[in-house]
N, C-alpha and C positions, 0 to 999 in steps of 0.2 A: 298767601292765599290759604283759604281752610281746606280740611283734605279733603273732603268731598267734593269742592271744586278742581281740584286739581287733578283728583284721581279721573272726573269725569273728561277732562280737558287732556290728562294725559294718554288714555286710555284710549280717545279718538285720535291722537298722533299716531301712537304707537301703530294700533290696529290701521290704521290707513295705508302705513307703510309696510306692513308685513303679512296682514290676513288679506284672503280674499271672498271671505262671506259676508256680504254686504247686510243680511239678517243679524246675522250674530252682533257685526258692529253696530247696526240701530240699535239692537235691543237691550246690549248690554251699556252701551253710552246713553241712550235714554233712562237705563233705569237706575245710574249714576248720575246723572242730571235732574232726576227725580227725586232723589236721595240726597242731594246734593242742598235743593229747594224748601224741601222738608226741612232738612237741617238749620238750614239758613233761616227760613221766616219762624222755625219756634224752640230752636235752641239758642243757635249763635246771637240770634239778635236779641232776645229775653239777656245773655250774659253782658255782650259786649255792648250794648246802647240803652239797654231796657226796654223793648220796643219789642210789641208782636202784632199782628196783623190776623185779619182774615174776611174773607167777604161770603156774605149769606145772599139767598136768594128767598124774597118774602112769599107769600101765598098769593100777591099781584103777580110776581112776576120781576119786580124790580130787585137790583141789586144793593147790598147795603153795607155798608162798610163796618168792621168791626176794631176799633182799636183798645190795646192793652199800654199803657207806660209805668213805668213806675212812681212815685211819689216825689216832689224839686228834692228833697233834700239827697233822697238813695239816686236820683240821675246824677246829681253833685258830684256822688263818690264815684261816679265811673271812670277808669282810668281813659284819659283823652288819647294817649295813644290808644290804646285797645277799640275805641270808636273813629279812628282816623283808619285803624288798619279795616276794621269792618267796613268803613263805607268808600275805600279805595279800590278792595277785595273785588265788590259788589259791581262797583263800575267798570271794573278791570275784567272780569269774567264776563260783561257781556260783550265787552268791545274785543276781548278774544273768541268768541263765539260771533259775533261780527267781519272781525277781519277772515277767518274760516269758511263764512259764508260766502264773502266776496271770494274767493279763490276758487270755493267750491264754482261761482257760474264761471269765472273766467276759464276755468277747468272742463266746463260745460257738464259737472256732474249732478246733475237733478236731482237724482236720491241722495246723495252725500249732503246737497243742498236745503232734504228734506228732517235729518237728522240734525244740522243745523239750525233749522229753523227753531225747532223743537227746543233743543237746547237755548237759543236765545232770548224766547219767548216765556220760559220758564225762567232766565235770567234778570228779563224786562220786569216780569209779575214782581221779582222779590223788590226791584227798584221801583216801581210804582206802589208796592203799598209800604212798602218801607218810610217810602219820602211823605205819601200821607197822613201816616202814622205820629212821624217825625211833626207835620206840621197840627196836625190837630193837638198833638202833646204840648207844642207849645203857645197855640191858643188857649188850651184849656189852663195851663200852669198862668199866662197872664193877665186872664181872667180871674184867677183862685186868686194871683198878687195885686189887682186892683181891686176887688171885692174885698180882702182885705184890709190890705192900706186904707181904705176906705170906711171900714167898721172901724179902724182902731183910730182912724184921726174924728170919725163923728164919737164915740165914747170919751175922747181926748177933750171935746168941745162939750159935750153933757157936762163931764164931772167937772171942768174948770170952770159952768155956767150954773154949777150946782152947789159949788164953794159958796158962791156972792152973796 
């Protein structure tokens, strides 16, 4: 797991078990799960997948998606461990922010529950644009590989029909 998720997720054990300022623990595991989010959608994922994200809001009103990837040949060179551990990481962070939440109601602790949420939903964001991102990069790369293939096999047919 990256440190920023971990510290966030450790930070909420810890303090659950030993503090008893229910502020301090929102504020400071919020703003470790913020940090946490940050890191993820424009560092970690720029390194380990080549994949950034972000969503705009137009002068309508509507929401609009922005994706960054990088180039077929530099996604090639990404180490595929390094991209199994990122999109394991990511899954695995909100399903522990998940299973936390569940505890929190069976717990019946509503604020606890609230500080969860927060964390999950921050966790959910990086997993929905992440996966977008992921999917638009590879529409866009097999469209750039059929628009290719495609210029090179009609050039292939000019110049063998321009031989004759």
């Amino acid at each position: 797991m990256d440190l920023s998720q971990a510290s966030a997720l450790a930070f909420y054990i810890l303090s659950t078990l030993f503090a008893n300022s229910f502020v301090i623990i929102f504020v400071i595991t919020v703003v470790l799960a913020a940090l946490d989010f940050w890191v993820i959608k424009n560092v970690s994922g720029r390194i380990l997948v080549g994949l950034r994200w972000w969503n705009e809001i137009n002068e309508q009103g509507e929401s609009i998606w922005r994706f960054e990837f990088l180039d077929q040949e530099s996604l090639a060179r990404i180490n595929q461990k390094d991209s199994w551990l990122f999109w394991w990481t990511l899954y695995l962070n909100a399903v522990a922010w998940g299973i936390f939440g569940i505890f929190s109601m069976v717990r019946l602790e509503v604020d606890y529950l609230l500080v969860v949420a927060v964390c999950f939903s921050l966790a959910i964001a990086n997993i929905i644009g992440f996966t977008k991102c992921r999917k638009d990069a590879r529409n866009k790369i097999q469209a750039f590989t059929s628009r290719t293939t495609a210029s090179r096999f009609s050039s292939t047919l000019q110049s063998a029909f321009s031989l004759v």
